[in-house]
Z-matrix of the N, CA and C atoms (Angstrom, degrees):
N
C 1 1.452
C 2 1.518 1 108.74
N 3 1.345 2 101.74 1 140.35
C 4 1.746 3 105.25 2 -178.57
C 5 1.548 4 114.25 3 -106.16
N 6 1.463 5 115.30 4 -175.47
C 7 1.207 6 118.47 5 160.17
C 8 2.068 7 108.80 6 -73.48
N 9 1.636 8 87.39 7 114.49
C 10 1.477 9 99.74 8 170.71
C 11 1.754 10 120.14 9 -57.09
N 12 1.058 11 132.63 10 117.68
C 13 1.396 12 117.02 11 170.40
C 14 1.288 13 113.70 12 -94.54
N 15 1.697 14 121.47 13 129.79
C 16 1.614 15 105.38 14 179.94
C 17 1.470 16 107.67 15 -135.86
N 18 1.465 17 123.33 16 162.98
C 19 1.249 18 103.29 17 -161.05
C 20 1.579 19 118.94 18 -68.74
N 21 1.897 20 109.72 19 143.33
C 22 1.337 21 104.02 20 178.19
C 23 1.644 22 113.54 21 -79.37
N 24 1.341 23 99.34 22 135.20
C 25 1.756 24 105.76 23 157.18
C 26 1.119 25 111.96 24 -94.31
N 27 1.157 26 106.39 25 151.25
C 28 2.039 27 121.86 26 -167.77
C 29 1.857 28 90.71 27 -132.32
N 30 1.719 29 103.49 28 119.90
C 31 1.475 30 101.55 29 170.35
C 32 1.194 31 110.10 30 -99.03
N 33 1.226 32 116.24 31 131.43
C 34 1.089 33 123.30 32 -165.48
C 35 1.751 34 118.90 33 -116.01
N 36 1.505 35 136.31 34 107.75
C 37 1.283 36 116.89 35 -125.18
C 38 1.505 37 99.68 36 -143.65
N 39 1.160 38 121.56 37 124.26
C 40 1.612 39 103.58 38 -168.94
C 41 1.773 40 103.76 39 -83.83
N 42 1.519 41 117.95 40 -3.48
C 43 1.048 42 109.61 41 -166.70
C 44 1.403 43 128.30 42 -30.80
N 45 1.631 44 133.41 43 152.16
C 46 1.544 45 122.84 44 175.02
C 47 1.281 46 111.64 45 73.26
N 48 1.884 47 119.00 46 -15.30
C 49 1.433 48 92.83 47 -174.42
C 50 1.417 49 116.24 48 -89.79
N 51 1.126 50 115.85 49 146.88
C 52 1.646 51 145.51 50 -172.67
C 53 1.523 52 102.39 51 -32.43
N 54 1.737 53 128.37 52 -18.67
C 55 1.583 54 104.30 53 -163.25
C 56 1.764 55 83.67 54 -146.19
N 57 1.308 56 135.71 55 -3.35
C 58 0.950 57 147.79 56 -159.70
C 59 1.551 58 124.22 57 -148.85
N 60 1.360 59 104.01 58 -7.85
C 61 1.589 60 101.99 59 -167.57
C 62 1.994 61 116.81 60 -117.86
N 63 1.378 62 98.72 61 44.41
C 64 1.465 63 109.62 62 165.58
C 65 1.332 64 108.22 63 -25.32
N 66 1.461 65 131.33 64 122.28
C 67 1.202 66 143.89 65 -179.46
C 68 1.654 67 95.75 66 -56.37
N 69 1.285 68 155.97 67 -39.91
C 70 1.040 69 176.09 68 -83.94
C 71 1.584 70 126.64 69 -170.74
N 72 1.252 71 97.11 70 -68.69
C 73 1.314 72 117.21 71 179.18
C 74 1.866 73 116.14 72 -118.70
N 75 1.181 74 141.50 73 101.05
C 76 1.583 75 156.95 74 -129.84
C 77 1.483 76 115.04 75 -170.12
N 78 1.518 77 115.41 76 136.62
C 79 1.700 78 100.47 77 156.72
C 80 0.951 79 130.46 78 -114.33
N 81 1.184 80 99.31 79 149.90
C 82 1.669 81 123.18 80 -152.89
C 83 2.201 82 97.86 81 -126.07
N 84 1.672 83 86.70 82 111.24
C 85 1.277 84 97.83 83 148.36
C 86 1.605 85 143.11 84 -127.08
N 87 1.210 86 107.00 85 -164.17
C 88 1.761 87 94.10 86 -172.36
C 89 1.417 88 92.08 87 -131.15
N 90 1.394 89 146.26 88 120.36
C 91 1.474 90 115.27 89 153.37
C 92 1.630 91 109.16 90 -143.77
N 93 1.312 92 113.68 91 161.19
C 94 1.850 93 121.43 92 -158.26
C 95 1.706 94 93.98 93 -62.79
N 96 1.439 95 88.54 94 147.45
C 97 1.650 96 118.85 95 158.83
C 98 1.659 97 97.91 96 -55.47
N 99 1.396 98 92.15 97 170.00
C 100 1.683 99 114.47 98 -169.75
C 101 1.822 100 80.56 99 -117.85
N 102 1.352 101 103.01 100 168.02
C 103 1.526 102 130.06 101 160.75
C 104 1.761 103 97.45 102 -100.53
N 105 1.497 104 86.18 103 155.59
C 106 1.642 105 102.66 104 -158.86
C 107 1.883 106 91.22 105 -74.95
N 108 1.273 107 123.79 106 -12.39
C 109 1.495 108 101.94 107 162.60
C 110 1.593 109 118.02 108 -64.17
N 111 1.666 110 87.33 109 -66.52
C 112 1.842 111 91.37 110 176.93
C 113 1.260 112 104.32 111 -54.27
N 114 1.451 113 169.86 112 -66.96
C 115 0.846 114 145.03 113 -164.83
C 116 2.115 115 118.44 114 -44.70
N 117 1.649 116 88.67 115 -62.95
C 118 1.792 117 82.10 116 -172.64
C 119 1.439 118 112.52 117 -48.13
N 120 1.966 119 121.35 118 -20.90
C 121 1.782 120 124.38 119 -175.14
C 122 1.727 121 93.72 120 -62.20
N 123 1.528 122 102.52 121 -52.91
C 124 1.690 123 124.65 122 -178.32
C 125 1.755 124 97.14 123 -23.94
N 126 0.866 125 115.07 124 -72.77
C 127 1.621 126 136.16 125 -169.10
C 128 1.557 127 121.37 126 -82.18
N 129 1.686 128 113.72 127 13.98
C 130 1.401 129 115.87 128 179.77
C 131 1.891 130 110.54 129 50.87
N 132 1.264 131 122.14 130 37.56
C 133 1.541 132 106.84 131 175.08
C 134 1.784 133 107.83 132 -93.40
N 135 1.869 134 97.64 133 -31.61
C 136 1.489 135 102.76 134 173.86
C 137 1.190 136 155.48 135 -128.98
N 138 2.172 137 99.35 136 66.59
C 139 1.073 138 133.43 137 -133.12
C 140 1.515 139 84.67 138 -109.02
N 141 1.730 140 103.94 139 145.36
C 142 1.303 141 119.13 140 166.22
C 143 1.245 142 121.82 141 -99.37
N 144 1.830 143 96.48 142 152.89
C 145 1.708 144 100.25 143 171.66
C 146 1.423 145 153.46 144 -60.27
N 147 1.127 146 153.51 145 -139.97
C 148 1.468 147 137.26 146 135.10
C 149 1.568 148 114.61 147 -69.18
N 150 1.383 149 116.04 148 -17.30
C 151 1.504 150 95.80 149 -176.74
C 152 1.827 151 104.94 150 -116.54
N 153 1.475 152 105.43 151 30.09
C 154 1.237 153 117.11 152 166.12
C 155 1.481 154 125.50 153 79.70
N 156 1.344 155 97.69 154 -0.09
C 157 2.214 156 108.64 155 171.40
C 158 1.110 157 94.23 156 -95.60
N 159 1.419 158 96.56 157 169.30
C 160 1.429 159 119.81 158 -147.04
C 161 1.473 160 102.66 159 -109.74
N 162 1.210 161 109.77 160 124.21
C 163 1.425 162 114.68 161 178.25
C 164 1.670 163 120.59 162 -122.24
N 165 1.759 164 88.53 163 91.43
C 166 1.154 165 99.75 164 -144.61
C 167 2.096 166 93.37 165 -92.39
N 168 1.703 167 99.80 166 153.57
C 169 1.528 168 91.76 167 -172.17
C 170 1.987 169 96.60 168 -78.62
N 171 1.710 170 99.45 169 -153.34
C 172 1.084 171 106.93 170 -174.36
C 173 1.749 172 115.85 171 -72.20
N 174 1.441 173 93.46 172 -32.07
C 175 1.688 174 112.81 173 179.45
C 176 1.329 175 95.04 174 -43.43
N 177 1.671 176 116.77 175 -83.57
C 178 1.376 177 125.49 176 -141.15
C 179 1.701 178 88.91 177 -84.32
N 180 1.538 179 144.94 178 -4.49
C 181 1.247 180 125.74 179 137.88
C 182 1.436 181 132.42 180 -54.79
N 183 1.486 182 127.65 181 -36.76
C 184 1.567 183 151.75 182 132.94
C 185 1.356 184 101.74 183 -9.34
N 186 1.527 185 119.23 184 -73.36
C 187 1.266 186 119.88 185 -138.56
C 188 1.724 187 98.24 186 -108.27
N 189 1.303 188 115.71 187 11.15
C 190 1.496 189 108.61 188 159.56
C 191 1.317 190 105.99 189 -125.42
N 192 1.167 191 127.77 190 10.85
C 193 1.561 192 124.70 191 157.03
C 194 1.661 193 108.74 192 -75.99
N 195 1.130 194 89.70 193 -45.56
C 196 2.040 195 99.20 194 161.65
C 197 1.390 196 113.50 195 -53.26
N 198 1.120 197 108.43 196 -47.38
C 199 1.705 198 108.41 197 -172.81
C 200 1.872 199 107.20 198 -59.16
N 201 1.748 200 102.70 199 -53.18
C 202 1.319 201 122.87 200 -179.79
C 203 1.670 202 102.65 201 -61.13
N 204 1.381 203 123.91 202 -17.08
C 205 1.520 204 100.05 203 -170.72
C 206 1.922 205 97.27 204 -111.03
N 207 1.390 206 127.63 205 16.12
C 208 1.152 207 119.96 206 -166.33
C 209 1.909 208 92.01 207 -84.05
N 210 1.234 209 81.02 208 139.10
C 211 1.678 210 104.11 209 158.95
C 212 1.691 211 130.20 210 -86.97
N 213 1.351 212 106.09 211 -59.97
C 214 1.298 213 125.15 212 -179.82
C 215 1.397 214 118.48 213 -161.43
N 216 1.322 215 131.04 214 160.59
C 217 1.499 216 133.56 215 -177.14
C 218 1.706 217 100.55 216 -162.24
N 219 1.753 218 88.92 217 176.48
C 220 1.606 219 82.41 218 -175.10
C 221 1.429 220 91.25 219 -129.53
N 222 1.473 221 117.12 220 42.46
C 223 1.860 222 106.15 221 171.71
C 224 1.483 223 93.39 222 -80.33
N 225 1.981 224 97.81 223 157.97
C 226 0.820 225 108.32 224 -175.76
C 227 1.659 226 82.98 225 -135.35
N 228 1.565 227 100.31 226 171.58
C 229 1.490 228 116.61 227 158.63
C 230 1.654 229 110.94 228 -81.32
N 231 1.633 230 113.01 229 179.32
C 232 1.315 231 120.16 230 -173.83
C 233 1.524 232 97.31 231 -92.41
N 234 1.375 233 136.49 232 -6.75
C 235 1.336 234 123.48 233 150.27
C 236 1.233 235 146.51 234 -88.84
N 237 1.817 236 92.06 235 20.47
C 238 2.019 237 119.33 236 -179.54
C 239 1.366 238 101.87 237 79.12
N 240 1.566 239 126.92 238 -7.79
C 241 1.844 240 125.00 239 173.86
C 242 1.748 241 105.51 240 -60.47
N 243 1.360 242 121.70 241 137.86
C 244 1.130 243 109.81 242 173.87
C 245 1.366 244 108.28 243 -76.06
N 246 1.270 245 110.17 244 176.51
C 247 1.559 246 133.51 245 -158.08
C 248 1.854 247 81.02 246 -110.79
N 249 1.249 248 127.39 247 125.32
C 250 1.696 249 139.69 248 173.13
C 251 1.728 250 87.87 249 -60.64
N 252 1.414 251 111.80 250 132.30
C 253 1.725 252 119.84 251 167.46
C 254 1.481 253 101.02 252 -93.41
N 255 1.792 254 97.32 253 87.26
C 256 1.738 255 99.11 254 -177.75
C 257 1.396 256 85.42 255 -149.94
N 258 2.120 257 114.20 256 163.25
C 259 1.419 258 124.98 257 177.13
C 260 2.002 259 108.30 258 -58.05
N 261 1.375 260 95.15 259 -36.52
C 262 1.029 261 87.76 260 169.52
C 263 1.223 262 154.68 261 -85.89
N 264 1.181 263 104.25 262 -2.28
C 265 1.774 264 138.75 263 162.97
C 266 1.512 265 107.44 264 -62.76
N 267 1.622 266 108.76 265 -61.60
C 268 1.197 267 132.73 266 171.81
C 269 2.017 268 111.60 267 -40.47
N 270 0.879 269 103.73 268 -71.24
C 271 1.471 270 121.73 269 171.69
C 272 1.607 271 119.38 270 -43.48
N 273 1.448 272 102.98 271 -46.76
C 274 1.795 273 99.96 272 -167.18
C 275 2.150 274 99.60 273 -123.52
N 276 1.070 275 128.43 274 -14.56
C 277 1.368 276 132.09 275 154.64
C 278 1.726 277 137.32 276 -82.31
N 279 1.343 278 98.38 277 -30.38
C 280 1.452 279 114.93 278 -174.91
C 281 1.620 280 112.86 279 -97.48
N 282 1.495 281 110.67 280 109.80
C 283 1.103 282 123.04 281 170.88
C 284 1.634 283 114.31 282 -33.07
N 285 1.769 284 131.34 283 131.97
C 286 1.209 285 110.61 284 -175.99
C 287 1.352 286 133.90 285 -81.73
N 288 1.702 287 105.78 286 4.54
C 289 1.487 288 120.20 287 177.71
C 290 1.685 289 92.53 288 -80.27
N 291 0.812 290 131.88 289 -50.54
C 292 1.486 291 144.67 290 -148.66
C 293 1.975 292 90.51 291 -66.15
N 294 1.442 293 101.88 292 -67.99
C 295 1.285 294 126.67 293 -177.28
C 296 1.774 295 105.50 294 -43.69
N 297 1.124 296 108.49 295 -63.15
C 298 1.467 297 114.78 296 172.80
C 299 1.292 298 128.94 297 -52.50
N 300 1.412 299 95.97 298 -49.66
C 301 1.967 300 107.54 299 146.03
C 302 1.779 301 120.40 300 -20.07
N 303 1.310 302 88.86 301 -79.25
C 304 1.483 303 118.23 302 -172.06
C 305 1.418 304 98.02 303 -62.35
N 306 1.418 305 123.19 304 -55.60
C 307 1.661 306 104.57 305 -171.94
C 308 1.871 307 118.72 306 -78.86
N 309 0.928 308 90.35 307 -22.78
C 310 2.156 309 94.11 308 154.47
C 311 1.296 310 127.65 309 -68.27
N 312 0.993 311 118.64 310 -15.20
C 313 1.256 312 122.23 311 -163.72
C 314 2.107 313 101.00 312 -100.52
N 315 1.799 314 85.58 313 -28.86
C 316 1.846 315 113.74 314 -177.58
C 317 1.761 316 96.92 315 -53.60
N 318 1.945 317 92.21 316 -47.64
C 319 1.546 318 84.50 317 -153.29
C 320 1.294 319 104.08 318 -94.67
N 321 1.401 320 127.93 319 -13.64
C 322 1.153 321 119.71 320 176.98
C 323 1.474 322 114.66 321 -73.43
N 324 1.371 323 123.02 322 -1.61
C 325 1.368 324 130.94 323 -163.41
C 326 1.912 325 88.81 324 -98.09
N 327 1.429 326 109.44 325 -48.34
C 328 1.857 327 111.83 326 178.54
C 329 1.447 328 102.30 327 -65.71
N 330 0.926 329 126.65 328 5.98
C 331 2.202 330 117.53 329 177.41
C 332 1.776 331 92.05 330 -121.27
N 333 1.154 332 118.68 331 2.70
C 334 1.099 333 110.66 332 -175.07
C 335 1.412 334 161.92 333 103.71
N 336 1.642 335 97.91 334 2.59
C 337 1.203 336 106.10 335 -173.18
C 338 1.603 337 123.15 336 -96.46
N 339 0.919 338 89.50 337 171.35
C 340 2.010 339 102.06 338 -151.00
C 341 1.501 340 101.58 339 -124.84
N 342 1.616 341 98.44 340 158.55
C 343 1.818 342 82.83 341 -179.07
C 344 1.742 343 113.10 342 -99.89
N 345 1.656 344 101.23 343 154.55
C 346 1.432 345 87.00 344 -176.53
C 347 1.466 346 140.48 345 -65.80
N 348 1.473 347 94.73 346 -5.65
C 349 1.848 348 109.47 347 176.83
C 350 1.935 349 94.65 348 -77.00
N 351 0.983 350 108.42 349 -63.40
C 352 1.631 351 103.85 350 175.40
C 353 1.296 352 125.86 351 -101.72
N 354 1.546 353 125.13 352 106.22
C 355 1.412 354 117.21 353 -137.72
C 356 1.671 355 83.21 354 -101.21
N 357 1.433 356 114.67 355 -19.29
C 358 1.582 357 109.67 356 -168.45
C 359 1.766 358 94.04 357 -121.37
N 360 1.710 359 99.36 358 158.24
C 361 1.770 360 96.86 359 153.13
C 362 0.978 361 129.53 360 -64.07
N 363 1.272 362 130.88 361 170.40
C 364 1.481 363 143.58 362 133.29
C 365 1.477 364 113.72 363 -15.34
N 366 1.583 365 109.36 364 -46.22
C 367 1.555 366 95.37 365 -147.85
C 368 1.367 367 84.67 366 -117.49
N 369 1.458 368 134.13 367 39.61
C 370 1.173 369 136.15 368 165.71
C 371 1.361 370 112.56 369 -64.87
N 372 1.586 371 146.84 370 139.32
C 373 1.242 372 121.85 371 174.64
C 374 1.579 373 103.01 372 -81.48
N 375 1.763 374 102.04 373 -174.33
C 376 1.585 375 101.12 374 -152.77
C 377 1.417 376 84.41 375 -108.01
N 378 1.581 377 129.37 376 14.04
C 379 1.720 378 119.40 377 -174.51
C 380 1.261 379 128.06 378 68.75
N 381 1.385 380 137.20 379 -160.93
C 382 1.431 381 126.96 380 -165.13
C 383 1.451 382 81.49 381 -131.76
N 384 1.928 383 110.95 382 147.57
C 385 1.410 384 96.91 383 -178.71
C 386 1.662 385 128.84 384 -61.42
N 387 1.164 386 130.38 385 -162.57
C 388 1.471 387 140.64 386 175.56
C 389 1.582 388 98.33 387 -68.74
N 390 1.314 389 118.79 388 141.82
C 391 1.591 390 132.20 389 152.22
C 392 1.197 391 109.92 390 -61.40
N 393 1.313 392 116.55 391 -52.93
C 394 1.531 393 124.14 392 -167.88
C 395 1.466 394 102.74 393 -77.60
N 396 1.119 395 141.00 394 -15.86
C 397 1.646 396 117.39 395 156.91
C 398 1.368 397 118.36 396 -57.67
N 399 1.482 398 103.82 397 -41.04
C 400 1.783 399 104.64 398 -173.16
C 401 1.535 400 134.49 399 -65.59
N 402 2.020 401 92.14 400 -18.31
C 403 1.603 402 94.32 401 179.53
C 404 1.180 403 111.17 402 -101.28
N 405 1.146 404 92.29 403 132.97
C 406 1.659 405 126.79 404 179.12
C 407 1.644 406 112.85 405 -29.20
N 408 1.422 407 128.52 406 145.50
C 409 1.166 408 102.53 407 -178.28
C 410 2.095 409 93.48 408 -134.78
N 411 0.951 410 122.78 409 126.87
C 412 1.473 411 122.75 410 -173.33
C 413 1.817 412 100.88 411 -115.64
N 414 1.147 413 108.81 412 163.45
C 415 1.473 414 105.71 413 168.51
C 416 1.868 415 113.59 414 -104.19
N 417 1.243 416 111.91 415 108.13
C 418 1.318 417 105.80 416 171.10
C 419 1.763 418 112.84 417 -14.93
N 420 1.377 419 89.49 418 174.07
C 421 1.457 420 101.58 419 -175.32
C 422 1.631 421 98.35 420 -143.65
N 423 1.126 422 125.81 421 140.18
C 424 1.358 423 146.36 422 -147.39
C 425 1.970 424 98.38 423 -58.02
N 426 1.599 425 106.95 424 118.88
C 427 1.458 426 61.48 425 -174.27
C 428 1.440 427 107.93 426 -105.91
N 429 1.260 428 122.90 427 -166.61
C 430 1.661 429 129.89 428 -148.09
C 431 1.403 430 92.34 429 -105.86
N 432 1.550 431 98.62 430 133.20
C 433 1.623 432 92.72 431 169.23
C 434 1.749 433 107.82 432 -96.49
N 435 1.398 434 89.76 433 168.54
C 436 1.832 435 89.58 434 -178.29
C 437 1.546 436 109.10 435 -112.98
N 438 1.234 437 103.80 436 118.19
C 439 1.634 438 106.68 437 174.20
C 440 1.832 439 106.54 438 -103.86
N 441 1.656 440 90.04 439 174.03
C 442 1.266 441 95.81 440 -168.26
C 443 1.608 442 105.34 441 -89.80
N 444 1.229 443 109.66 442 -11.59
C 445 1.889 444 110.65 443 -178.31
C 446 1.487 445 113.39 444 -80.66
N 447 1.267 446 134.93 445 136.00
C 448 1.164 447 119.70 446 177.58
C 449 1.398 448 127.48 447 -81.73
N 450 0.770 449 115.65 448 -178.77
C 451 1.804 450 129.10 449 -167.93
C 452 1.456 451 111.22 450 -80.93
């Protein structure tokens, strides 16, 4: 069993606002999430030229290098069908919060980051032991002061 994907609702609420948002009385709607294509079209990132290629910004270059580097996943649709682990699956099925999720998490994983329960691998070596275990530790011994009178 995978992660189910089902459609997102977005509430959308005028509450508080200044000409519309009666503490009381407000409108309040509900309407579906976009897929992370329609969204990036939503926002002009993956708009074409005059001769019809795609001149795509850094985002939607980002987010199909993700698409191009996926292996496998466990989205599913809301009828338990899996979701195909392809750019284009990614692009026109995958919610773009979800998607954005997933591709931050891609790149923060290529700069390096690790999780905080296991900060190292497995196959980290274990190092050479401590110096400071090996040296000896004695307790001084009182030391003698030197006067000028003799003994």
């Amino acid at each position: 069993m995978g992660y189910r994907k089902t459609q997102r609702r977005i509430e959308v609420s005028l509450k508080g606002h200044k000409t519309y948002g009666d503490p009381t009385d407000y409108p309040l709607a509900y309407a579906r999430g976009k897929s992370l294509g329609e969204y990036l079209d939503l926002l002009g990132y993956a708009e074409t030229d005059e001769d019809g290629e795609g001149a795509s910004s850094g985002l939607v270059r980002q987010m199909e290098a993700f698409g191009d580097a996926l292996v496998s996943w466990n989205l599913e649709r809301e009828d338990g069908s899996a979701i195909p682990c392809t750019r284009e699956a990614l692009f026109t099925e995958v919610d773009n919060d979800l998607a954005f999720a997933l591709a931050t998490e891609w790149m923060e994983r290529l700069g390096g980051k690790v999780d905080d329960a296991d900060p190292l691998p497995s196959s980290s070596p274990s190092g050479e032991p401590s110096p400071v275990a090996s040296i000896p530790m004695e307790t001084l011994s009182d030391p003698h002061l030197s006067s000028s009178v003799p003994a």
